[in-house]
C-alpha positions in Angstrom: 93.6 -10.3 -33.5 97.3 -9.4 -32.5 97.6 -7.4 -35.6 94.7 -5.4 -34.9 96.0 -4.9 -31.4 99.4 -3.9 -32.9 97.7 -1.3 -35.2 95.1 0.0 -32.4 98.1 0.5 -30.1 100.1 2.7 -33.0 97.3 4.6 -33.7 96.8 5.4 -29.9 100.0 6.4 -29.3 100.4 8.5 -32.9 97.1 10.6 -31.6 98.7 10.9 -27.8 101.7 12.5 -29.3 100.0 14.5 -31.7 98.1 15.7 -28.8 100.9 16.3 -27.0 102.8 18.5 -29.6 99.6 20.6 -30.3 99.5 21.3 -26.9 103.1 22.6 -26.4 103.2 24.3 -30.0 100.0 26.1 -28.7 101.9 27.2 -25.4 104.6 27.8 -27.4 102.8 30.6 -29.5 100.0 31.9 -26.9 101.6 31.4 -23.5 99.8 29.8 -20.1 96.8 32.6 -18.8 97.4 33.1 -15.3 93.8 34.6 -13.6 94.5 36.5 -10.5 91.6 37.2 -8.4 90.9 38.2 -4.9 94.1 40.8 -4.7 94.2 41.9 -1.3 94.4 45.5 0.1 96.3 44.7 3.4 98.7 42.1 4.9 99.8 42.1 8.0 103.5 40.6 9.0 105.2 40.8 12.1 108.7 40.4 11.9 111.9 41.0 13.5 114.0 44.0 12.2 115.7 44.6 10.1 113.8 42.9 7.5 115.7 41.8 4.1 114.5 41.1 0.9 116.7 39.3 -1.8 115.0 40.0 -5.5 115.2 37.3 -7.6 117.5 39.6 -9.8 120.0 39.7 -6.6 119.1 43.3 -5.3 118.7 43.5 -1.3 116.6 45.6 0.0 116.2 46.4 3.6 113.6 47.8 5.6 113.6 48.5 9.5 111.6 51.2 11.7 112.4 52.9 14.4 110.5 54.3 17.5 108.9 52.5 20.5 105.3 52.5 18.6 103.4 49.4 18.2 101.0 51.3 15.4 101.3 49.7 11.9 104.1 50.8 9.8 103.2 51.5 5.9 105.3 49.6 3.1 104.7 49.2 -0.3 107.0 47.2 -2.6 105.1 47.2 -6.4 107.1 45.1 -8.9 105.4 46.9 -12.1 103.3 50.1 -12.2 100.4 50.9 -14.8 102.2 54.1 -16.6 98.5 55.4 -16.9 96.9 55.5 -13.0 100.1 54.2 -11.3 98.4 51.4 -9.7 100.6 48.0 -9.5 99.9 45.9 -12.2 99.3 42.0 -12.6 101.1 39.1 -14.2 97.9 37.8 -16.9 100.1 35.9 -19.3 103.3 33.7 -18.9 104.8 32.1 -22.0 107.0 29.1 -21.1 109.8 28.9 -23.7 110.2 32.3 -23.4 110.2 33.3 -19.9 108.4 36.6 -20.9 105.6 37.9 -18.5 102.7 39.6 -20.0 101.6 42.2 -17.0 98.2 44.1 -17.0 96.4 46.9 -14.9 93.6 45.6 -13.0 91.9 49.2 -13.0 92.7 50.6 -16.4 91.6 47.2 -18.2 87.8 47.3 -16.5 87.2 49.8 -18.5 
C-alpha cells in the first residue's frame, strides 16, 4: 500500500509539472489575449490645474486651461494610432517573457 502511494504521488506531481511547463511554454510562444470591450467615448475628470502626467517611459506632460468657463474642455491623449483611419488602437495581445504588446484597431479589424 505505501508503495503504491509513493508511486501515485510521483505520478501526480510528474503530470502537475508537466502541466505547468506546457502552460508557460504555450505563453511563451502565443502570449496572454487581452479582450477589451466596452471602450468608452467620454470621461469626465475634475481636477485641479495644472494637471501632470508622468509616462511610464519618464516624459511629463502637462495640461492646464485657462479662462473663467465652466464648459468642458476637450483632451485627447492616444498612446497608438491605426495608420489606416487614425483611430486609437487597442492592446489584444501581451506576451510575458517578452514584454511586447500586440496593438489592434477596433474599427479597421470589424471589417
Amino acid at each position: 500500500m505505501d508503495r503504491a502511494l509513493r508511486w501515485a504521488t510521483l505520478i501526480a506531481v510528474v503530470v502537475l509539472v508537466g502541466a505547468a511547463l506546457s502552460i508557460l511554454f504555450l505563453l511563451g510562444r502565443e502570449g496572454a489575449t487581452l479582450r477589451v470591450t466596452g471602450i468608452p467615448t467620454e470621461i469626465t475628470l475634475r481636477m485641479v490645474e495644472p494637471v501632470q502626467l508622468v509616462m511610464p517611459d519618464g516624459t511629463h506632460l502637462e495640461a492646464s486651461v485657462s479662462g473663467t468657463t465652466a464648459l468642458p474642455v476637450e483632451l485627447s491623449l492616444d498612446l497608438a494610432t491605426c495608420p489606416t483611419c487614425g483611430e486609437p488602437m487597442v492592446p489584444v495581445r501581451y506576451h510575458l517573457f517578452t514584454g511586447e504588446i500586440e496593438w489592434a484597431c477596433p474599427h479597421c479589424d470589424d471589417d
